[in-house]
FIDOBA-714101 format. One record per atom (N, C-alpha, C): x, y, z. Coordinates in steps of 0.001 Angstrom, whole numbers, plus 500000, padded with zeros to 6 digits. Example, Ala and Ser with C-alpha at 12.3 -4.5 7.8 and 13.67 -1.06 7.14 Angstrom:
2
513190494310507800/512300495500507800/513200496700507800/512850497750507080/513670498940507140/512900500030507870/
END
This chain:
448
922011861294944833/922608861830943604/921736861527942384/921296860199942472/920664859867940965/919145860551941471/918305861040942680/917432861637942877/917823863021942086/918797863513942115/918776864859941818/918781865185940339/919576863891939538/919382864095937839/918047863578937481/917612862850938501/915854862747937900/915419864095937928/915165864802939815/914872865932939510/915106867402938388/916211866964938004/916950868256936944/915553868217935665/915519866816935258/914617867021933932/912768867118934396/912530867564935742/911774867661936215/911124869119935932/912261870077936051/912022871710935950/912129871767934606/911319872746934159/911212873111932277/912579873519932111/912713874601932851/913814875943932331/915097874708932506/915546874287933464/916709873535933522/916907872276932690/915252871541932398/915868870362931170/915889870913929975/915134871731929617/915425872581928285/917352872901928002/917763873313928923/919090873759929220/919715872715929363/919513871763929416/920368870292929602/920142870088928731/918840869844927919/918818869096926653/919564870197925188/919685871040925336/920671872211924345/921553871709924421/922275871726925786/923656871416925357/924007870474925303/923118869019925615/923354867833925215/923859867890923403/922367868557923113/922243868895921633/923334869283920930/924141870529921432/925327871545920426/926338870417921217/926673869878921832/927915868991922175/928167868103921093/926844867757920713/926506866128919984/926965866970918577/926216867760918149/927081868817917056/928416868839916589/928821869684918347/930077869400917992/931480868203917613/931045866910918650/931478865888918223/931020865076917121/929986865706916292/929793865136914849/930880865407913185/930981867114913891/931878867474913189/933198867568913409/933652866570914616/935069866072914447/935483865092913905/934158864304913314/934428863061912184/934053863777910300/933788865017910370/933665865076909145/935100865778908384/935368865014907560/936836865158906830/937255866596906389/938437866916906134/938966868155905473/938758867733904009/938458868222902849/938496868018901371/940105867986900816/940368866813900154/941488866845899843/942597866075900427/942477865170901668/943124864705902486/942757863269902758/944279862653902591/944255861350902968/944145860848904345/943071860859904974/943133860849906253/944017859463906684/943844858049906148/944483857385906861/946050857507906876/946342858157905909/947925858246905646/948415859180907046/947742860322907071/947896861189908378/947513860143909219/947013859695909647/946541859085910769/947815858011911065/948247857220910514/949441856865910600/950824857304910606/950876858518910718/952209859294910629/951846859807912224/950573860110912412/950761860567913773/950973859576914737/950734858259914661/950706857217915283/952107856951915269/952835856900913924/954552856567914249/955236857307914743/954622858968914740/955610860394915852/954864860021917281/953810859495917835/953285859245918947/954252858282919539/954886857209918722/955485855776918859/956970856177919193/957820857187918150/958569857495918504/959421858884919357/958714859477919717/958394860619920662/958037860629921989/956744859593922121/956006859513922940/955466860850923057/955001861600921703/954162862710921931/954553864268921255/954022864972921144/954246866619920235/953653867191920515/954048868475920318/952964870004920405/951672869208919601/951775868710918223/950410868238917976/949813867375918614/950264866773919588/949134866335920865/948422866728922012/949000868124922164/948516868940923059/946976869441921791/947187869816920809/945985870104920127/945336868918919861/945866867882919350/945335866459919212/944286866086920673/944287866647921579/943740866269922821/942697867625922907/942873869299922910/941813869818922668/941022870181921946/941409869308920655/940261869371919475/939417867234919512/939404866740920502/938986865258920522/938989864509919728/940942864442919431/941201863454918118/941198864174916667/940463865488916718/940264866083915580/941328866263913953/942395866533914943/943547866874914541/944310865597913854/944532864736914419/945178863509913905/944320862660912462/943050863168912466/941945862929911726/942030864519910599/942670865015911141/942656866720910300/941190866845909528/939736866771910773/938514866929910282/938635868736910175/936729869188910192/936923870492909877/937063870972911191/937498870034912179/937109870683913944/938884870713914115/939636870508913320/941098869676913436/941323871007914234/941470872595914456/942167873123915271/941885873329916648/940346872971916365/939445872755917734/939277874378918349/939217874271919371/939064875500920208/940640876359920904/941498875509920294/943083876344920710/943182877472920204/942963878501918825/943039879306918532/942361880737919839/941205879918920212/940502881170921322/940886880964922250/941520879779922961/942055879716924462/943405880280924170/944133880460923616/945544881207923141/944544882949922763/944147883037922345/943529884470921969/943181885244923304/942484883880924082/941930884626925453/942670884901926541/943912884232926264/945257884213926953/945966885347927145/946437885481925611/947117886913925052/946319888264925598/944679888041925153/944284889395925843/944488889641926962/944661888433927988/944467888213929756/945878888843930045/946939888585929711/947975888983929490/948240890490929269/947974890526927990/947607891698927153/947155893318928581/946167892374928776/945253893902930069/946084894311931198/946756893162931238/947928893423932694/949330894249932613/949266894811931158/950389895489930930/950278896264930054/949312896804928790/948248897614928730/947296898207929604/947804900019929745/946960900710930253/945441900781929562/945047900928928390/944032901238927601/943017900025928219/943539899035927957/942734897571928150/942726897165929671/943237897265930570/943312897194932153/941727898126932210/942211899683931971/941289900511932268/939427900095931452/939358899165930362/938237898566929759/938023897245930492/938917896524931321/938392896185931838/937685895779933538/937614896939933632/937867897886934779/936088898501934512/935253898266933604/934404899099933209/932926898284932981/933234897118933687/931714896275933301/931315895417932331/930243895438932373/929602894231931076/930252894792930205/930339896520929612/930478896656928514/931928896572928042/932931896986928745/933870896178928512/934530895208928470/933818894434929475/933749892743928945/933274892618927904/932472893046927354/931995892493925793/932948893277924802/933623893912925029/934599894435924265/935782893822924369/936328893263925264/937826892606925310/937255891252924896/935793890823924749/935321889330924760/935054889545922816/934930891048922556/935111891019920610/936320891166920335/937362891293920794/938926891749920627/939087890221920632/938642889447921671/938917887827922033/938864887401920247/937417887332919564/936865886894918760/937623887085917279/938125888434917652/939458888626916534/940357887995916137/940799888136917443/942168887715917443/942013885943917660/940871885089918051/940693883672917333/940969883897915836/940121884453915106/939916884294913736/941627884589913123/942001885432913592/943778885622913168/944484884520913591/944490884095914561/945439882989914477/944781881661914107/943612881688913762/943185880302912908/943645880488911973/943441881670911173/943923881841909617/945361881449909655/946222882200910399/947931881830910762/948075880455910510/947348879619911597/947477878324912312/947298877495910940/946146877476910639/945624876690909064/946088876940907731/946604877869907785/947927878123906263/948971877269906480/949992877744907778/951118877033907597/950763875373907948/949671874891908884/949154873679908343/948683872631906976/948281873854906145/947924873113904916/949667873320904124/950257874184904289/952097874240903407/952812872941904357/952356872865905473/953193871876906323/952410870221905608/951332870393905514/950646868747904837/951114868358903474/951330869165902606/951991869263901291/953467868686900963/954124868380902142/955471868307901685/955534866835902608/955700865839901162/955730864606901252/956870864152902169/958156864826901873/959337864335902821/959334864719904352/958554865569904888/958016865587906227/957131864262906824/956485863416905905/955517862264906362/956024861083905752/957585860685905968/958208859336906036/957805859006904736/957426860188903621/957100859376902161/955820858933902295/954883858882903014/953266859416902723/952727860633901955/951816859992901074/951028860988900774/950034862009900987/950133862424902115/948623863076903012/947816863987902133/948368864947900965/947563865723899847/947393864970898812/946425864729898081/946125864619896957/946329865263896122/945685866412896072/945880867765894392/946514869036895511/947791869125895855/948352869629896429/948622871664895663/948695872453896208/948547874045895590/947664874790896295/947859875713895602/947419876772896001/945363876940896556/944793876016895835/943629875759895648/943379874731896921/944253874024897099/944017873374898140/944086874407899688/945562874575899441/945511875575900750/944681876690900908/943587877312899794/942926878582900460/941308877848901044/941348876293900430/940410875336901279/940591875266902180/942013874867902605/942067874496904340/941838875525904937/942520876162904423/942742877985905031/940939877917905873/940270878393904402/938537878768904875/937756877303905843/938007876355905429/937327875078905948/937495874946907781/938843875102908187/939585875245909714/939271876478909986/939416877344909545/939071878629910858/937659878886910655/936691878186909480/935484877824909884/935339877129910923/935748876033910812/935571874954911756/936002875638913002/936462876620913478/937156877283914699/935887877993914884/935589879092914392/934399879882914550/933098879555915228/933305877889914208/931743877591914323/931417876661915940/932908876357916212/933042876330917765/932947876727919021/933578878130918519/933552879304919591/931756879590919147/930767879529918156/929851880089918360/929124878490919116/929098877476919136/928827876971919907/928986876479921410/930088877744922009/930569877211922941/929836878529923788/929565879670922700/929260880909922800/927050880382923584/927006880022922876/925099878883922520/925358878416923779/925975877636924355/925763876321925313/926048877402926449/927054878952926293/927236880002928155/925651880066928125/924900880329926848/923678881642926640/922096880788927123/922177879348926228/921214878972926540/920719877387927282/922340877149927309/922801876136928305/923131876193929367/923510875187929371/924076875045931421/925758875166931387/926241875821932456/927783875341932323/928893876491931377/929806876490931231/930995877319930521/930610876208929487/930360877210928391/930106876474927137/931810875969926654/932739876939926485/933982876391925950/934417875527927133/934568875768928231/935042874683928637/934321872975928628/933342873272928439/932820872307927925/933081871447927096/933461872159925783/933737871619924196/935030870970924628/936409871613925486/937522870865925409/936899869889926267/935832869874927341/935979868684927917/935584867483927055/934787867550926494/934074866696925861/934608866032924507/935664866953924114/936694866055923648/938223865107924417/938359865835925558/939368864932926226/938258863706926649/936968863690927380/936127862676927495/936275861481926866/936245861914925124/935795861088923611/937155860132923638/938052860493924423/939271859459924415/939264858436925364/937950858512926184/938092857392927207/937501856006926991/936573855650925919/936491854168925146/937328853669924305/938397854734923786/939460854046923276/940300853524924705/940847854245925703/941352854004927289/940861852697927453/939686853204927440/939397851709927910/939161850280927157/939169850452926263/939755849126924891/941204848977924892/941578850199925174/943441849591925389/943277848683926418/943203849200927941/942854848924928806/942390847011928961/941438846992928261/941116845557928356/941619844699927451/942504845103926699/942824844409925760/944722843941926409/944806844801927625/946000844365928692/945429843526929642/944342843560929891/943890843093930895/943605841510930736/942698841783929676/942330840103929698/943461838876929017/942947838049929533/944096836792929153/943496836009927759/942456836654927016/942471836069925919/942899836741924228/943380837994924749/943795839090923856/945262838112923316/945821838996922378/947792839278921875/948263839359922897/948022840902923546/948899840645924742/949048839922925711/947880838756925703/948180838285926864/948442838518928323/947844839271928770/947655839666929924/948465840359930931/948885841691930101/950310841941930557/949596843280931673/948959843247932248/948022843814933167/947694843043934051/947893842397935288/947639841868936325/945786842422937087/945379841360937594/944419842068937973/944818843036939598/945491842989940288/946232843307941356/946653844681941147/947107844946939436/947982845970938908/946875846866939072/946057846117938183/944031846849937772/943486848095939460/943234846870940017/943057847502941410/944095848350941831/945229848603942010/946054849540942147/945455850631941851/945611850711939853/945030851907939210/943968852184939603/942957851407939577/941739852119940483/942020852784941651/942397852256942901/942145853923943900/943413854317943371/943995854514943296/944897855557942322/944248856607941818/943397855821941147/942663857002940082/941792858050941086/941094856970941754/939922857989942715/940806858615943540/942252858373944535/943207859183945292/943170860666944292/943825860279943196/944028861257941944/942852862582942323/941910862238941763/940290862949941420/940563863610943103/940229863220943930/940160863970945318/941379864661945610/942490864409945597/943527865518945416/943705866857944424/943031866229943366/942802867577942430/941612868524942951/940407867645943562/939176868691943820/939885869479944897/940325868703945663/940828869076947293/941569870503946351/942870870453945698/943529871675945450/942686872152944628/941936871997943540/940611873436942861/940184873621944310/939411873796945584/938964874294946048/939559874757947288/940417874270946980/941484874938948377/941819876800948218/941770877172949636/941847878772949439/942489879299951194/943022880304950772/943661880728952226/942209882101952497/941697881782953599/940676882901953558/941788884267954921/941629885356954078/942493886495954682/940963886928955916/940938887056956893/939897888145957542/940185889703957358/939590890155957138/939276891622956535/937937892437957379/937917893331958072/936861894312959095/936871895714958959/936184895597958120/935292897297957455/935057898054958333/935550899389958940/935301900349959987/933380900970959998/933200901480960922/931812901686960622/932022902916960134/931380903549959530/931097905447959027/929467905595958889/929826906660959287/928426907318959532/928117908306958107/927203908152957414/926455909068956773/925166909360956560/925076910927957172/923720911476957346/923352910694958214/922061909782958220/921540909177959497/921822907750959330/922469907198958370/922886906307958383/924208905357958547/924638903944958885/925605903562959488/926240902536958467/927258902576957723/927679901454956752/929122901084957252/929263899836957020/930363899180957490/930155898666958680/931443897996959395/931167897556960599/930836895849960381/931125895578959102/931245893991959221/932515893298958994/932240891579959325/933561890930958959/933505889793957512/934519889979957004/934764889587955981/935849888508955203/935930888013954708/937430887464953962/937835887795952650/939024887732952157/939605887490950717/940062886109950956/939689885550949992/939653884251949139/940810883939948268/942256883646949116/943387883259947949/943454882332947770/943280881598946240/943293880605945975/944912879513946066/944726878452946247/946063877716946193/946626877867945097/945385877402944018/946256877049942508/945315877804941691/945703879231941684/945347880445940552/945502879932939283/946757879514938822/946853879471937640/946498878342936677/945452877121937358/944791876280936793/945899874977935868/945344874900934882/945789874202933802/946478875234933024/946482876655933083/947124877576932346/948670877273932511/949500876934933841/950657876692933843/951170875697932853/950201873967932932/950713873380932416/950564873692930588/949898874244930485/949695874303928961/950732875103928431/950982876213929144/952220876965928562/953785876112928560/954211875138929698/954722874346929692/955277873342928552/953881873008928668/954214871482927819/953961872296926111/953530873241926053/953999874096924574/955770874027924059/956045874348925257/957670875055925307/958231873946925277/957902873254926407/958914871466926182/958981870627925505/957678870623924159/957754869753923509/958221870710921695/958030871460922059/958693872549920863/959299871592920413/960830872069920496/961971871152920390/961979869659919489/960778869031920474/960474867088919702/959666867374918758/959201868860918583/958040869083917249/958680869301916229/959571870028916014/960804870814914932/961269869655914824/962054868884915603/963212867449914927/962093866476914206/960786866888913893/960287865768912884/960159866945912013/960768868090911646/961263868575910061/962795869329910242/963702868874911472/964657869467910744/965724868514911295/966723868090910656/967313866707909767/968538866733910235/968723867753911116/970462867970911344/970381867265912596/971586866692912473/971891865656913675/972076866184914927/972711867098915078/973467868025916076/971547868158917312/971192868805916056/969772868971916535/968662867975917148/969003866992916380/968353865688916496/968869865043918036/969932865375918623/970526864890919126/970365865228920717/969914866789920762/969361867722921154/968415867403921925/967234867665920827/966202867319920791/965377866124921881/966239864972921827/966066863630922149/966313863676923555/967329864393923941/967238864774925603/965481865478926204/964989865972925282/963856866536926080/962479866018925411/962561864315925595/961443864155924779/960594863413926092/959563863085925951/958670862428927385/959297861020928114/959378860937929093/960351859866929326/962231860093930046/962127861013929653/964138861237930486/963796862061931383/964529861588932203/964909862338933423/965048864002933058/965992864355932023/966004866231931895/964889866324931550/963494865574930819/962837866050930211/961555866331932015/961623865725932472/960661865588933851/961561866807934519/962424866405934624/962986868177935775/962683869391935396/963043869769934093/962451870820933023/961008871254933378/960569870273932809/958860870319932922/958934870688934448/958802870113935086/958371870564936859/958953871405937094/960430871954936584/960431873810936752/959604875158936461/959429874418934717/958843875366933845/956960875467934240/956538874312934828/955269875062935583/955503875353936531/955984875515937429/956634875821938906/956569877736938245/957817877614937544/957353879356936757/956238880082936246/955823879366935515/954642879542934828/953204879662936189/953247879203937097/952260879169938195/952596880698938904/953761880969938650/954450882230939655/954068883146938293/953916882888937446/953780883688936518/952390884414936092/951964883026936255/950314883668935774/949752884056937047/950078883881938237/949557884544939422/949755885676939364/951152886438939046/951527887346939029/950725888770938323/950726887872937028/949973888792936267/948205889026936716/947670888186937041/946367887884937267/946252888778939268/946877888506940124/946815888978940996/947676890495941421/947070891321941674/948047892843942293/947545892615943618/948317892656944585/948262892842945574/947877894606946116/948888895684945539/948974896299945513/947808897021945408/946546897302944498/945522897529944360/944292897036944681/944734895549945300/943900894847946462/943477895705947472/945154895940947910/945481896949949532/945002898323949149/944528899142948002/944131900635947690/942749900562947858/942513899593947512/940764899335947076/940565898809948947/940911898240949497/940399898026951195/940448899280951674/942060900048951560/941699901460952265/940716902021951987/940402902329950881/939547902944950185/938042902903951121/937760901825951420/936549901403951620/936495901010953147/937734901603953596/937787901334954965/938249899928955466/938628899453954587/938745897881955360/940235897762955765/940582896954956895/941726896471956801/942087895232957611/943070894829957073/943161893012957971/943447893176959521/943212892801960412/943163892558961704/945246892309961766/945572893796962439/946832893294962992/948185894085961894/947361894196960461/947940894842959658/947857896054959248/948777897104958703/948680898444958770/948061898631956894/946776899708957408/946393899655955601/947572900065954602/947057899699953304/948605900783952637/949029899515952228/950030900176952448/952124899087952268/951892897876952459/951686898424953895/951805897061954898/950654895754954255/949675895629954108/948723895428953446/949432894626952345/949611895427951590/950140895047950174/950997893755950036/951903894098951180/953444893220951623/952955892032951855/952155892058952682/951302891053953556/950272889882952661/949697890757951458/949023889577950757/950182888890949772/951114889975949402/951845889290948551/952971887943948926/953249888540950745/953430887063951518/952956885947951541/951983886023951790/950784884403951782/950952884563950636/950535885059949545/950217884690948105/951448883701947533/952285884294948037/954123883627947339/954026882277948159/954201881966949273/953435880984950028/952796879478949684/951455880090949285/950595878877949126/950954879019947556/950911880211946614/951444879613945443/952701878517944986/953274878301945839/954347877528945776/953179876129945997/952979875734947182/952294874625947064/951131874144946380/950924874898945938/950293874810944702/950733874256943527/952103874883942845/952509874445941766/953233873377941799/953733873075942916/954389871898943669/953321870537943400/952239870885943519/951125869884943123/950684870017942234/950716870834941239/950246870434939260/951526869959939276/952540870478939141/953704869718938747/953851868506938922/953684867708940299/953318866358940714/952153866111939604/951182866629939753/949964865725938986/950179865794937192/950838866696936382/951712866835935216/952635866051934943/953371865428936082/954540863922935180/953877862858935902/952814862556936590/952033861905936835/951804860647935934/951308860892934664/951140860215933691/952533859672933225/953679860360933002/954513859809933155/955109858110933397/955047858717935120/955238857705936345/954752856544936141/953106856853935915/952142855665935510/952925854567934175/953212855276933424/952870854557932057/954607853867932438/955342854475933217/957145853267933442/957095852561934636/956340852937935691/955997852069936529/954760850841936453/953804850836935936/953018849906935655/952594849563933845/953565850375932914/953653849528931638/952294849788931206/951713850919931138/950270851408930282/950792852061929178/949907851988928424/949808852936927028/949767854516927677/950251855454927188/950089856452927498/948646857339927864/947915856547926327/946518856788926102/946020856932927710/945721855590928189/945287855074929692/946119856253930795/947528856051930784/948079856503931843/947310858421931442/947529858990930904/946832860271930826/945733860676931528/945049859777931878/943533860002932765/943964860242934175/945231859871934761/945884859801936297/946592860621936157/946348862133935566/947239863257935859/946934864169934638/947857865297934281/948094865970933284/946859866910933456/946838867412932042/945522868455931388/944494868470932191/944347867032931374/942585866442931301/942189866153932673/942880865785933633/942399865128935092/942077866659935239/942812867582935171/942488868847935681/941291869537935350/940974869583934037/939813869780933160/938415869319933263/938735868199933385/937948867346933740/937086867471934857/938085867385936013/937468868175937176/936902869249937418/937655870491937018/937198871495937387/935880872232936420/936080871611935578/934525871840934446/933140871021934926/933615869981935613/932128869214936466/931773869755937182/932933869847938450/932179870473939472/931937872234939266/932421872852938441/931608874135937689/929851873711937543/930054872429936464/928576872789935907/927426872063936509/928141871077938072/927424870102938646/926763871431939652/927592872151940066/927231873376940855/925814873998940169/926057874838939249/925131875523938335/923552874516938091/923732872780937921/922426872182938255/921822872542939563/922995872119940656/922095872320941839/921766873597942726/922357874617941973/921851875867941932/919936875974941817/920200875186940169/918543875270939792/918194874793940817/918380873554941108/917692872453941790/917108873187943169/918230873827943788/917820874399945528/917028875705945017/916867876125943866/916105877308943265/914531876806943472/914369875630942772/912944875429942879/912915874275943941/913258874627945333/913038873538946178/913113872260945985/914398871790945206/914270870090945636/916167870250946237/916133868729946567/917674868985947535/918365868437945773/919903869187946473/920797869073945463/921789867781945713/922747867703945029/923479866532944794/924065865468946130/924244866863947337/924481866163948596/923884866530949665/923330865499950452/922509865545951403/923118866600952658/922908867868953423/923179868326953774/924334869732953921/924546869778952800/925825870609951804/925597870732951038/926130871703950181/926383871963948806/927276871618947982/927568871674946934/928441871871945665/928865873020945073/931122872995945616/931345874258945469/932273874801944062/931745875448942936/933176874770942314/934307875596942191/934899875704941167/936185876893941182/935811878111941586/936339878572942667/936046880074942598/937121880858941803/
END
């Protein structure tokens, strides 16, 4: 393994490409420490810490986590890259029920680069959205326990935030845009990784500051406990790769046809159904919806509500059943939209193919959408497990949330499936110019 990152900076074209996006990463995590104008950062910074304390968490931690801290810091990176993963969502969405846009993208590069400028839009619209009612929401002192988070609060302030954040959005997506083009790897997925990453020396300062016996706490971390969490963690990591690369392969056998003097078809084949289609997309739509609710009761005052509210906050029992329904749906959901069976089975006839045993057509159709319903279930059955995960951790062994987060949720997912993406794409180069790649006798496979 460490032969093969020597070799990487060995080839021009590939360390050039490593060293870029070393470069625009370092960029980007520079400008999640540079401030918004006008803002008391430590005052915010402590209001998010007492809704973290008493919540155990908000919709602003789901952004608080894909902008790397940005947000709680309200730098110029504070909306991070959520505006385009919600943009890229809506269009994904959008094509599956839109004729106009199905049929564009149905049409190649060039309509990929057209639903990928529609993408770019519709970021810039909901940054603008997102960063208005953010700067009217920072302004109003009785929302922040009687902190001051604005200074010269108006109109002048808010058309700052306004321009400063969906800059700061732009100038993301064009670096995430830099690191597909002349880097290695999914440039955006990158950027969120590399901010869920930026939280793991704080992890691990919590971490030791339970651990050792000369801290405050006093050692409320066993070393016994320690080792636990460790293979825990590594069990964790291999159950997630295991489901990213898990797939039901369908066999599929192309008839031969004859044209003119030549013979096409006549081979064997598979379709590739994945276990868990819908990625981290389930849980994100999820934990949007479930924490709604604990986001609103820190501005609205009515008890009834308050009261509400408190049933579905991280930690209760309704709040864990909920959640493991609502991606359970959300997995059936985004498969749904993302997979037709139906035009699977048009496109095999078409081309002559059909599954061994099954009738083309209907039958066909019926048949993928069987397995598909199937393994999608066990699938979501396991984000859902690995989504209250963190949970579990932090009431069964007494971690900070911070820590327990790395043994499940988002980021374990993210995390994963963005490495072995861009660990792939090195040893691509690598078996390109003849040297061996990361494992001796095999390859590196990542999301298909």
């Amino acid at each position: 393994m460490f032969n093969a990152l020597i070799n990487s900076f060995k080839i021009p074209d590939l360390k050039k490409r490593l060293l870029v996006t070393c470069a625009l990463l370092t960029v980007y995590r520079i400008g999640c420490y540079v401030p918004t104008p006008g803002i008391n950062g430590a005052a915010l910074s402590e209001f998010f810490n007492n809704m973290a304390k008493t919540q155990g968490g908000a919709l602003f931690g789901i952004i608080n986590m894909f902008s790397g801290g940005a947000m709680e810091r309200l730098t110029i990176f504070a909306l991070g890259i959520m505006p385009y993963i919600s943009s890229s969502i809506i269009l994904q969405l959008l094509t599956a029920v839109i004729p106009a846009l199905e049929k564009l993208a149905k049409e190649g590069k060039a309509g990929y680069e057209k639903i990928n400028q529609y993408t770019r839009y519709g970021t810039v619209f909901l940054a603008l959205i997102q960063s208005f009612f953010i700067a009217m929401w920072l302004e109003s002192p009785d929302r922040f326990q009687g902190l001051r988070i604005v200074m010269y609060p108006g109109w002048g302030f808010r058309i700052l935030t306004v321009l400063t954040l969906t800059t700061g959005t732009i100038f993301i997506m064009w670096l995430g845009e830099q690191i597909q083009e002349r880097g290695i790897g999914n440039g955006i997925s990158l950027v969120i990784t590399a901010g869920i990453i930026s939280r793991i020396p704080a992890a691990i300062h919590q971490l030791f500051v339970l651990v050792s016996p000369f801290s405050a706490a006093r050692r409320q971390i066993q070393p016994m406990t320690l080792a636990v969490m460790t293979v825990l963690l590594f069990l964790v990591v291999f159950l997630v790769i295991l489901i990213t690369q898990g797939q039901r392969k369908i066999p599929v056998q192309y008839a031969r046809r004859i044209v003119g003097r030549k013979i096409f078809g006549g081979q064997s084949t598979y379709i590739p159904l994945k276990v868990d289609t819908s990625g981290v997309i389930a849980i994100i739509f999820a934990q949007s919806l479930i924490l709604f609710p604990a986001t609103l009761a820190t501005f609205i005052t009515n008890p009834a509500f308050q009261r509400w509210s408190q049933a579905l906050v991280r930690g209760h029992l309704l709040y864990t059943f909920v959640y493991s329904l609502l991606i359970i749906f959300f997995c059936y959901f985004y498969t749904a939209i993302v997979f037709n069976p139906v035009d699977l089975a048009e496109n095999m006839k078409k081309y002559g193919g059909f599954i061994p045993g099954i009738r083309p057509g209907t039958s066909t159709a019926e048949f993928l959408d069987f397995v598909m319903v199937r393994i999608t279930l066990a699938g979501a059955i396991f984000i859902a497990c690995i989504a209250i995960l963190p949970d579990a951790i932090m009431a069964w062994l007494k971690v900070p949330y911070l820590v327990a987060s790395f043994f499940g949720g988002t980021g374990i997912l993210i995390i994963v499936g963005v490495m072995l993406d861009t660990v792939k794409q090195i040893e691509s180069h690598l078996l390109m110019h003849n040297y061996e790649g990361f494992i001796k006798g095999g390859r590196i496979k990542g999301r298909r």
